[in-house]
Phi, psi and omega in degrees: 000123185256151217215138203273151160348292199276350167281305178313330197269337162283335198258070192281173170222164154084213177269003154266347162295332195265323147355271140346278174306304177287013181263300173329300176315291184306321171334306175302271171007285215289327174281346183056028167298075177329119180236140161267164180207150177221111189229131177231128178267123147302335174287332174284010174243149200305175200267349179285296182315354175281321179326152163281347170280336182301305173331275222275010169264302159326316186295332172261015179299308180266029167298338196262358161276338172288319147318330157298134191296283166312357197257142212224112159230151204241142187242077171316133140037249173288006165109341171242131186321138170208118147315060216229163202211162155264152179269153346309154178210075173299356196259322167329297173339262171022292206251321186295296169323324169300307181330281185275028145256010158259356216222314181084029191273147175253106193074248197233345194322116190098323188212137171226167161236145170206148175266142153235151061235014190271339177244043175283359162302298193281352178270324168308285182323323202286324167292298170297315121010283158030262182259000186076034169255355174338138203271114171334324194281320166323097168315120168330150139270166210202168127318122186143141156347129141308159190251119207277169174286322179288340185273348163329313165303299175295335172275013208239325189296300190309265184329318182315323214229355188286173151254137213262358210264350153266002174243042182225151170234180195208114179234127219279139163258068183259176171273163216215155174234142174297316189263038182108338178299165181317154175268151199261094191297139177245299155181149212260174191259095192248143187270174144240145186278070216313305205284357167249341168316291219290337155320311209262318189255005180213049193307166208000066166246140172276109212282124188260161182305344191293134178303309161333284186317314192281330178287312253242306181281328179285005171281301149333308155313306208287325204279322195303291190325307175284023170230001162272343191266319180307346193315187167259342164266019162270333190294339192278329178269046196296144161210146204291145198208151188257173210184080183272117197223149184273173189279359169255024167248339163279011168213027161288146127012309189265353170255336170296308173307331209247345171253301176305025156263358204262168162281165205295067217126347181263023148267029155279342203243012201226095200261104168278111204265137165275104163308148188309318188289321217261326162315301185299316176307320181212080156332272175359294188289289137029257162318329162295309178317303184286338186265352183271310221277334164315298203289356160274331189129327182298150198254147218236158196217158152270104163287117164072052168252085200333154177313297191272019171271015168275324173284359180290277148319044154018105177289317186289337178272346200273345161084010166281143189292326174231144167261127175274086188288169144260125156340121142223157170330285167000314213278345164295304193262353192214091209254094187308179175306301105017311176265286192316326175315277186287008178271337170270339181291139189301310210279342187333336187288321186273341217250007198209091166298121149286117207243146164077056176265097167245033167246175140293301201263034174258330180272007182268287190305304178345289180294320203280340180287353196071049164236110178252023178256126180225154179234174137120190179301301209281004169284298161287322170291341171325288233261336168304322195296328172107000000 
């Protein structure tokens, strides 16, 4: 569909659409501005519908909303549209109706409306989501009871006092040498297993989509995790260790209690990851986190980032010491920009892990991109292997 100028320039697409769309979100928030939105998921729609010609029927679905003069529409990533206009916004109505007499939709499949400033969760998730940035710790729903605020009370009373040490993992980071020597431990990486922690403190509860409940517990984990690594018997058998915590438990109570336990020189040895999704989600808070956990010493990371959350995300703006690429197939024919950037930079051997390495040929690209930090299954076995 070909489109005048100034319409293209309301129409970002890609890893600046999703951008783009979470800047706007906070905006609203932070103005307390009323928007209507019409976001229709491709993902919520059956597999006929997916197709690129269905796609590009749909898309024209929405012309009397691309027409409108107020109205800002973002072409996501992953294929889904999102709309958003001040109210009144009769021409979204509009375009929602075409929709569902071309789709034959029922209830919300495929398509939602939502106001902000009441749906900025979900439209953030919906910009992260995207780009692959969904945050790991989001437990799945399942089968089972809902979850109640009291039984919400007992797991969070519960997990505060569990020990995390069989729902915790732990994965070697090493340097990898082209020319064959053993791989070299750097540090290991420790996760949490959320679906067996949820397992463990909320056994048949089914976890419902509200954004909160699942953030509400990992906050509790993450603090449990940083007061199991402070013990004194970690400290005695200590090894340098990674750590992914959102920026509001790194300008918490509980990361404070967790740095006056460490002893002197080790928070250097001690690599704290941001996730992409928890950056996007509160810049601000963001920026307290990397400049208090800097100003201590600890060494700071981009955690878990797909190749195109790096043009979302800046690596030279974001002001971190490493970047946690994620492996992808892709990433031979298709290196976004951002990445070609940091990949060209002298410091890239020390500045850049490759996370979720299970091939050959993810440590083949690796080297030859001039990255030598790995991560993932075929890494520990390498480096177990000796």
């Amino acid at each position: 569909m070909t489109r005048p100028d100034p319409a293209e320039d309301r129409r970002p697409g890609g890893a600046r659409a999703a951008a783009e769309l979470a800047a706007l979100v906070r905006e609203s928030v932070a103005a307390n501005a009323a928007r209507d939105v019409l976001h229709l998921r491709l993902a919520g729609l059956g597999a006929d519908l997916r197709r690129p010609h269905h796609q590009r029927l749909l898309r024209d679905a929405l012309e009397p909303a691309l027409a409108a003069a107020r109205t800002r529409v973002f072409d996501l990533p992953n294929g889904d549209v999102v709309a958003i206009a001040a109210p009144p916004a009769p021409a979204l109505e509009a375009a929602a109706e075409a929709l569902r007499r071309t789709l034959d939709l029922s209830g919300d499949a495929g398509l939602r409306r939502l106001r902000l400033p009441e749906a900025a969760a979900q439209l953030l998730s919906a910009a992260a989501d995207s780009l692959g940035l969904a945050p790991e710790r989001a437990a799945p729903a399942g089968p089972g009871r809902a979850l109640s605020s009291a039984a919400l009370a007992v797991a969070e009373r519960d997990l505060a006092q569990a020990d995390l040490e069989p729902v915790t993992t732990r994965h070697a980071v090493c340097r990898l040498d082209p020319e064959g020597a053993a791989p070299d431990l750097l540090w290991r990486d420790l996760r949490i297993d959320w679906p067996a922690l949820s397992a463990a403190v909320l056994p048949g509860v089914a976890l419902g989509p509200a954004p909160g409940l699942p953030a509400r517990l990992a906050r509790v984990a993450e603090a449990r995790l940083l007061a199991e690594l402070a013990r004194p018997a970690a400290q005695l058998g200590w090894k340098p260790a990674g750590v992914a915590l959102s920026p509001a438990l790194v300008t918490g109570a509980a990361f404070r209690r967790f740095d006056a336990a460490l002893p002197a020189g080790r928070r250097q040895e001690v690599t704290i990851g941001f996730r992409p999704a928890d950056i996007l989600a509160d810049p601000a808070g963001f920026r307290a986190a990397r400049d208090a956990a800097r100003g201590r010493g600890y060494r700071l990371a981009l955690d878990d980032a797909a190749p195109a959350a790096l043009d979302v995300l800046p690596p030279e703006r974001l002001g971190l010491d490493l970047i946690r690429l994620r492996w992808s197939p892709d990433l031979p024919v298709a290196v976004p920009p951002a990445l070609a950037r940091v990949l060209g930079a002298e410091d890239r051997a020390g500045r850049i892990v490759l996370a979720g390495v299970d091939r050959p040929a993810a440590i083949a690209w690796g080297w030859e991109a001039g990255i030598r930090q790995f991560q993932g299954a075929l890494v520990e076995r390498r480096w177990r292997a000796g």
